[in-house]
matplotlib code that plots the C-alpha trace (Angstrom):
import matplotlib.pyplot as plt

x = [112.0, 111.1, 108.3, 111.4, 113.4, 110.3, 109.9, 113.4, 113.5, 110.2, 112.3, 115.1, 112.6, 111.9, 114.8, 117.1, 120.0, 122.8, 125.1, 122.4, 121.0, 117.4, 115.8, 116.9, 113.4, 110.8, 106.7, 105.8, 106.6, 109.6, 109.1, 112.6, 110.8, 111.9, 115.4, 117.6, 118.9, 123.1, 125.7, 122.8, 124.8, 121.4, 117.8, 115.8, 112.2, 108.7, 107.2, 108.3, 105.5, 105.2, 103.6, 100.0, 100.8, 100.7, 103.0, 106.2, 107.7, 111.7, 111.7, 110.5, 113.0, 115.9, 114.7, 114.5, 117.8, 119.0, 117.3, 119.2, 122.1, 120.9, 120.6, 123.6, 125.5, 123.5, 124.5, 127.9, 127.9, 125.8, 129.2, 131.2, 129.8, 129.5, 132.9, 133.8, 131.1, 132.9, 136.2, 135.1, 133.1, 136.6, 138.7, 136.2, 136.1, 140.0, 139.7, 136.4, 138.8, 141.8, 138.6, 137.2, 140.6, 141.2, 137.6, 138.3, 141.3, 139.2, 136.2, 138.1, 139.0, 135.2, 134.3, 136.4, 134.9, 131.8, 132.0, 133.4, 130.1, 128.0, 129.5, 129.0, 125.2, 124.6, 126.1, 124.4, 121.3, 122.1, 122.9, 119.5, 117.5, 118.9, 118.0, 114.1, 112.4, 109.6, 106.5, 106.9, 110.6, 113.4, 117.0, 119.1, 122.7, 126.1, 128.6, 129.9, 126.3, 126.4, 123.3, 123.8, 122.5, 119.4, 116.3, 114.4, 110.7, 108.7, 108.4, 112.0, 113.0, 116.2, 117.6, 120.7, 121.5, 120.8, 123.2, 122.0, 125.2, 122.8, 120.0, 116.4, 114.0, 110.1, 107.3, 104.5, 102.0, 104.8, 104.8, 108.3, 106.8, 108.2, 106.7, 104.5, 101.6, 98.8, 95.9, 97.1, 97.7, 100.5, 103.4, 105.0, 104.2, 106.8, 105.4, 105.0, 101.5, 102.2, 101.0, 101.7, 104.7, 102.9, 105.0, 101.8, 101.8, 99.1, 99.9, 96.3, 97.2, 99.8, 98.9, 102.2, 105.2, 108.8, 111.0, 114.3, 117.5, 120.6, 120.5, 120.8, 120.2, 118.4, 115.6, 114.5, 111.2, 111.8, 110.4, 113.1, 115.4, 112.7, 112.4, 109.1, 110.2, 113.2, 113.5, 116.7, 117.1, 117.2, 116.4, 114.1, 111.5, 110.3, 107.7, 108.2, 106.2, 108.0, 111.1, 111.0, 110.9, 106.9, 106.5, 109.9, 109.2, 111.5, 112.6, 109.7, 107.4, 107.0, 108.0, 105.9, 107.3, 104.2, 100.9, 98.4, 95.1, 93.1, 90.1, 88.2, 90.4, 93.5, 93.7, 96.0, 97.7, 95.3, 93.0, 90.0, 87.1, 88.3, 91.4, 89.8, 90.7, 88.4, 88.4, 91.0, 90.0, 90.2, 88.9, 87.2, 84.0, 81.8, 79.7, 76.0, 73.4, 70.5, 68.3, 68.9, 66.5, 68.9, 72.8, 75.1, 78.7, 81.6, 82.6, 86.6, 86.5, 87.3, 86.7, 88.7, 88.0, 89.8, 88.2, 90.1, 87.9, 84.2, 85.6, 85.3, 87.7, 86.6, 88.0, 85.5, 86.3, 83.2, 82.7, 79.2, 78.2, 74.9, 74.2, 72.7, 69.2, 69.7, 72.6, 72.8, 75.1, 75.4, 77.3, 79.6, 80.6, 79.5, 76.1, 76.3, 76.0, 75.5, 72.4, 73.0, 74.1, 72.1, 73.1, 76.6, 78.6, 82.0, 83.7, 85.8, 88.0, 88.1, 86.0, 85.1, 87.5, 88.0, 89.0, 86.6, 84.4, 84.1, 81.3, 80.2, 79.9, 77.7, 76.5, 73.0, 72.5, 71.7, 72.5, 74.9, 74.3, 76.3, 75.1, 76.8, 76.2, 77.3, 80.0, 79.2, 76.0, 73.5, 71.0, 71.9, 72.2, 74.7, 74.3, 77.2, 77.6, 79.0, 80.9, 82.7, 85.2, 86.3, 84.5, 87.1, 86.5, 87.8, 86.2, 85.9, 82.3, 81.3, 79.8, 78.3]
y = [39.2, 42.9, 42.9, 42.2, 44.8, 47.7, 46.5, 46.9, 50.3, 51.8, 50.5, 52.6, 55.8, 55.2, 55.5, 59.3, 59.7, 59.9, 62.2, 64.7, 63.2, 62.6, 61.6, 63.6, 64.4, 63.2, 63.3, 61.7, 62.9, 60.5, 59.0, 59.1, 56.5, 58.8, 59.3, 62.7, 64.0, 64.4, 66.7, 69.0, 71.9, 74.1, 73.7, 75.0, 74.2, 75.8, 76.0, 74.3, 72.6, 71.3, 67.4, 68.9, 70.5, 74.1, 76.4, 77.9, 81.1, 81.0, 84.2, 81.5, 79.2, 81.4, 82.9, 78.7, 79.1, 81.9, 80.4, 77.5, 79.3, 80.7, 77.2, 76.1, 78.8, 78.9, 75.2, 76.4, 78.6, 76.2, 73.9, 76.4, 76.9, 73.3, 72.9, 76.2, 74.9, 71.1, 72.9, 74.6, 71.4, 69.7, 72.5, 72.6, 68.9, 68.9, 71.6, 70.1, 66.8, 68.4, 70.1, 66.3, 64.8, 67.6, 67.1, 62.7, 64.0, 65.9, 63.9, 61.1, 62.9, 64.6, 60.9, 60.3, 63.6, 62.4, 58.8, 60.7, 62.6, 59.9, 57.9, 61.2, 61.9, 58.1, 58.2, 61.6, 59.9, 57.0, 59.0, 60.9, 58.0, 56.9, 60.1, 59.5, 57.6, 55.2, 56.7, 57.2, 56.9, 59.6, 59.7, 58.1, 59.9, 58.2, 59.8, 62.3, 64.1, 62.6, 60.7, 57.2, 54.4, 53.5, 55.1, 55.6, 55.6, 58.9, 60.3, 58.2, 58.5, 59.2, 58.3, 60.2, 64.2, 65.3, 68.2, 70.6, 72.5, 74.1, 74.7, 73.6, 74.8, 74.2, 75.3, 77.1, 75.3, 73.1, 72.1, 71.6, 69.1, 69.1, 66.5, 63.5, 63.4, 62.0, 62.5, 65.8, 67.8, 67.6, 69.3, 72.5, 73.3, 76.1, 77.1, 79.6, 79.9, 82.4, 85.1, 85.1, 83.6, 80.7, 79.5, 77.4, 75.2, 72.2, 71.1, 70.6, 68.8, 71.6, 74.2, 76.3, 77.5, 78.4, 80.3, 80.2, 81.9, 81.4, 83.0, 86.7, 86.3, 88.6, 88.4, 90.9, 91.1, 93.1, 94.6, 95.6, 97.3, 98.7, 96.9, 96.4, 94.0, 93.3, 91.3, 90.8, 88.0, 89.1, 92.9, 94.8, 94.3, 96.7, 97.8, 99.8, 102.3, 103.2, 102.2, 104.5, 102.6, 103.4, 101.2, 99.3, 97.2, 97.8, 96.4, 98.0, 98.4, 100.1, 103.3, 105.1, 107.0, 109.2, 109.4, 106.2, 106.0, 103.5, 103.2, 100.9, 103.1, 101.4, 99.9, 102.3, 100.5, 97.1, 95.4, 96.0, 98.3, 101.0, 100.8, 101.5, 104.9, 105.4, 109.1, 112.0, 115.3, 118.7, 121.8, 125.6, 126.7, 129.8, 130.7, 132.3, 133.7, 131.2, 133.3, 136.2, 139.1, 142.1, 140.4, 140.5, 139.4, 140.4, 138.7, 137.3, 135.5, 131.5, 129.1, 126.1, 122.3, 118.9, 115.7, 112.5, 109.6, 111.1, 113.6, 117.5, 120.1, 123.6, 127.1, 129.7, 133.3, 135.9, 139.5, 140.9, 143.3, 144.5, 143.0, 140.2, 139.8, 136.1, 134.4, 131.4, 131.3, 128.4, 126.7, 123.6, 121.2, 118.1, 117.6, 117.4, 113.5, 113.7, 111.6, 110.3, 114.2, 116.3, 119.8, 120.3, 123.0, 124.6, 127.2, 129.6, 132.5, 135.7, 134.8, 138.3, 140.5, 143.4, 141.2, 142.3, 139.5, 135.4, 133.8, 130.2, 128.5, 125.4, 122.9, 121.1, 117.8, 117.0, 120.3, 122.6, 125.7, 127.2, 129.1, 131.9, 132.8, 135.1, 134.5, 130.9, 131.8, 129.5, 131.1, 134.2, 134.7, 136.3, 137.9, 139.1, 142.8, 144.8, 146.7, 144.1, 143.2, 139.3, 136.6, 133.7, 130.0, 127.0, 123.6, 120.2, 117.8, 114.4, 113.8, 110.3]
z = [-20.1, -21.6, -18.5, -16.3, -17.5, -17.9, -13.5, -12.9, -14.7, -13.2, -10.1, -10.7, -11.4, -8.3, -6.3, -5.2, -7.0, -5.0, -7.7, -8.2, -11.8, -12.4, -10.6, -7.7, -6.3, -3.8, -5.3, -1.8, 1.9, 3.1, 6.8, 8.7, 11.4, 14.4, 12.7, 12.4, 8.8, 9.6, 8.0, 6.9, 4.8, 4.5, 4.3, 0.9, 2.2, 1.5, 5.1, 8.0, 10.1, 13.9, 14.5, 14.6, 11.2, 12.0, 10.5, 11.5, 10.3, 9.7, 12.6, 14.4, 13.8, 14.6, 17.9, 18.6, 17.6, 19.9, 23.0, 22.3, 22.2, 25.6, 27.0, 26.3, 27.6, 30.8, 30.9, 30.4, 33.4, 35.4, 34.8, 36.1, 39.4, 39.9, 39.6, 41.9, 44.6, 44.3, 44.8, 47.6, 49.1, 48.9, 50.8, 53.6, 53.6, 54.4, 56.8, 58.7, 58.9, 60.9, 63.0, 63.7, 64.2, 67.2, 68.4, 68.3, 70.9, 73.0, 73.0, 74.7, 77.8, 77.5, 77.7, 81.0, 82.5, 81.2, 83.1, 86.6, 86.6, 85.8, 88.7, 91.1, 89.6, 90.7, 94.2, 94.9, 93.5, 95.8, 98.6, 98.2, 98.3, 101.5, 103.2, 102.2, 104.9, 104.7, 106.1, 109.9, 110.3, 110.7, 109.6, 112.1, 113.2, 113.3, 116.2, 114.2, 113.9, 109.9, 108.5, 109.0, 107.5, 109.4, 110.7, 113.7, 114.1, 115.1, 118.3, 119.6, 123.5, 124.2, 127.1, 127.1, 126.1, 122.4, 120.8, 118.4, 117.5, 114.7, 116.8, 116.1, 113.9, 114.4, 112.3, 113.5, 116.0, 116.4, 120.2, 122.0, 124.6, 128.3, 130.9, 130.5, 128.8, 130.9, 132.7, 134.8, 131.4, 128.9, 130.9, 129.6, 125.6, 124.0, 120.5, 118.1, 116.5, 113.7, 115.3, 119.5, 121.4, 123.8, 127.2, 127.9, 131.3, 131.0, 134.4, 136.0, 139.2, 140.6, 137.6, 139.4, 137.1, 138.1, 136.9, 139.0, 138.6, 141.7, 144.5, 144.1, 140.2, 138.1, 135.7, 133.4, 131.0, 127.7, 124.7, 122.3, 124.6, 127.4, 130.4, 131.3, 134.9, 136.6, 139.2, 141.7, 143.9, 147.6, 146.5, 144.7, 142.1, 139.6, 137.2, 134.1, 132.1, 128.7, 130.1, 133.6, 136.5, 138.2, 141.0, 142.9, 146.2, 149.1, 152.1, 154.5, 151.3, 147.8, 146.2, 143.7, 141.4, 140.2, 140.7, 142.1, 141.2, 143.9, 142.3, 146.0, 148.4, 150.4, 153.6, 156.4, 159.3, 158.8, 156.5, 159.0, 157.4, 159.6, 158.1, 155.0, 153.2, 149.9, 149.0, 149.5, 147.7, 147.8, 146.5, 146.6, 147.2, 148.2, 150.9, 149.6, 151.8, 152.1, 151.1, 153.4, 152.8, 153.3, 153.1, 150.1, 149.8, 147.9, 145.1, 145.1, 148.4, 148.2, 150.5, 150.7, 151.7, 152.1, 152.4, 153.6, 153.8, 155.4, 157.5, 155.5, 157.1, 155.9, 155.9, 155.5, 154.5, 153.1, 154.1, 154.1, 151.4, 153.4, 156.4, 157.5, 158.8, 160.4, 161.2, 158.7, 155.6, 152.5, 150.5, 152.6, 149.8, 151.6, 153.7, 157.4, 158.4, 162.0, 162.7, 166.0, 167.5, 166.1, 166.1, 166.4, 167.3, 167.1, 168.8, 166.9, 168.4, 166.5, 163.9, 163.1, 161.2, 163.7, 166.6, 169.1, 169.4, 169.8, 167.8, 167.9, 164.5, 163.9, 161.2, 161.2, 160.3, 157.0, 155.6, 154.0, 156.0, 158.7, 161.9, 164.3, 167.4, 169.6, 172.4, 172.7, 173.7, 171.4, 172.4, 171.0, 166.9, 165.5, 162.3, 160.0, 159.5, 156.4, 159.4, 161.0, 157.8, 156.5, 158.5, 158.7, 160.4, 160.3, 161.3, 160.6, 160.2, 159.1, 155.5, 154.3]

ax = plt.figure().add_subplot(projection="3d")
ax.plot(x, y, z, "-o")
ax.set_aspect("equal")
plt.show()
């Protein structure tokens, strides 16, 4: 019994007093298994110590204190705008309502405008697809000139008229095709290459184009507003040069407004060769003195000379400086061509300047010279003297 009671004492040792009498202290560390101490009035310790056992100050234990503080109140104000951003989530909320009950009204006639288009998209779309042929078919025309339903097949014949109110449009190199296409060529082709204007007749059996106006029509040929030809039925035709009328035909022949050039000659009164007129010149020249020992002329004389086909008509005019020895002078434009005649002559009144005598002038075939005689006597030479003034003559001779 005393062992029970010594137990039950030591027992009591052992155990805190809850009125502050002995005992009222720990001599072991006391484990609150994870556990808080409540309704603490103040703490009277040695050290304070973290779970790895280090130390920590009291300064340390009240800036814990303030940062709690610090947490708290930045929890506070964390609250607040919660609230204040809730508040203002709810007044938008109401206000984006009334917005979605307008936009319910007005999407429901969207919706109806919405259907209409569809239905249009999808006869447009239905429409387009019937205006896309199958390969080697074109659209095919109801009465009114509207695409039909249907198509016809390239290259169609029609056997009545076709209207193109519109006009018609072709691409370069493509051929508006008039006549058969056969073996005597492909008819009349109208086309535009890209770069010339073609009116191209493939007729090879009568390989003959017409154009044909009525009676007493006109046609004209244009660039820009020159004419280049016109053309009047039962009248005249003309030719133009920058828009001035050059060459017109008329009822006996043509009028030439200008100069011609005939580069072979023309044909006078007949087509025969001795109708044939290829040269018409004229021009100056002067008389030298072949070589005549003694005579000189004066500068500032001019002959003259005009040639019409192979005849040469000349009109001399020199006066002797000194006189002559012989009677032969130079310088005709064109050589004598009389083969078949020889010598020939011609007889010249007054050939000298002081009236007094007659001379005979002549030409030698194959030469330019002249000769003078006088008094038609051949036999006697005449040679030009410084005394007797201007010698003048005029005569004609054949050239080649």
């Amino acid at each position: 019994m005393n062992a029970l009671f010594d137990t039950i004492s030591a027992g009591f040792d052992n155990t805190l007093s809850l009125d502050g009498t002995t005992p009222n202290s720990l001599s072991a560390d006391i484990d609150l298994n994870s556990n808080d101490l409540l309704n603490v009035g103040s703490i009277l310790a040695q050290s304070f110590k973290d779970s790895a056992g280090n130390s920590i100050s009291l300064a340390d234990v009240n800036a814990l204190g303030a940062i709690v503080d610090d947490i708290v109140a930045v929890n506070d104000n964390i609250t607040a705008i919660q609230n204040a951003v809730t508040n203002a989530i709810n007044a938008a909320a109401s206000a984006d309502a009334a917005a979605i009950s307008a936009l319910a009204a007005s999407s429901s006639e969207s919706a109806a405008a919405a259907s209409a288009a569809d239905a249009a998209v999808s006869a447009s779309n239905a429409v387009t697809a019937s205006l896309i042929p199958a390969a080697g078919l074109i659209p095919l025309a109801d009465g009114t000139g509207k695409i039909a339903n249907g198509w016809l097949p390239n290259n169609p014949t029609f056997s009545g008229e076709i209207e193109a109110n519109g006009g018609i449009v072709l691409g370069n190199n493509d051929v508006a095709q008039f006549g058969s296409i056969g073996e005597y060529g492909d008819g009349l082709q109208i086309y535009h290459d890209g770069y010339v204007a073609w009116f191209d007749n493939q007729d090879l059996e009568t390989k003959e184009t017409q154009i044909k106006v009525p009676d007493g029509g006109y046609i004209s040929l244009k660039a820009g507003n020159d004419s280049l030809i016109t053309a009047v039925g039962n009248a005249n035709v003309s030719l133009f040069h920058d828009n001035s009328a050059k060459l017109a035909t008329t009822a006996t022949g043509i009028v030439v407004n200008g100069e011609g050039t005939f580069s072979n000659g023309v044909y006078l009164g007949g087509s025969a060769a001795a109708n044939h007129l290829d040269n018409y010149e004229e021009g100056t020249f002067a008389i030298t003195n072949a070589g005549d020992a003694t005579g000189t002329l004066d500068a500032g004389y001019t002959s003259h000379y005009t040639k019409v086909g192979n005849l040469v008509t000349v009109t001399i005019a020199f006066n002797p400086a000194t006189n002559f020895t012989s009677n032969i002078v130079d310088g005709l434009p064109y050589v004598v061509n009389t083969p078949n005649l020889g010598n020939v002559f011609s007889y010249a009144s007054n050939v000298l300047g002081d009236l007094s005598n007659t001379a005979t002038a002549g030409v030698a075939n194959g030469l330019y010279r002249i000769y003078f005689f006088q008094n038609q006597a051949l036999a006697s030479s005449f040679s030009p003297q410084a005394s007797a003034g201007v010698y003048r003559v005029t005569f004609s001779y054949k050239t080649l």
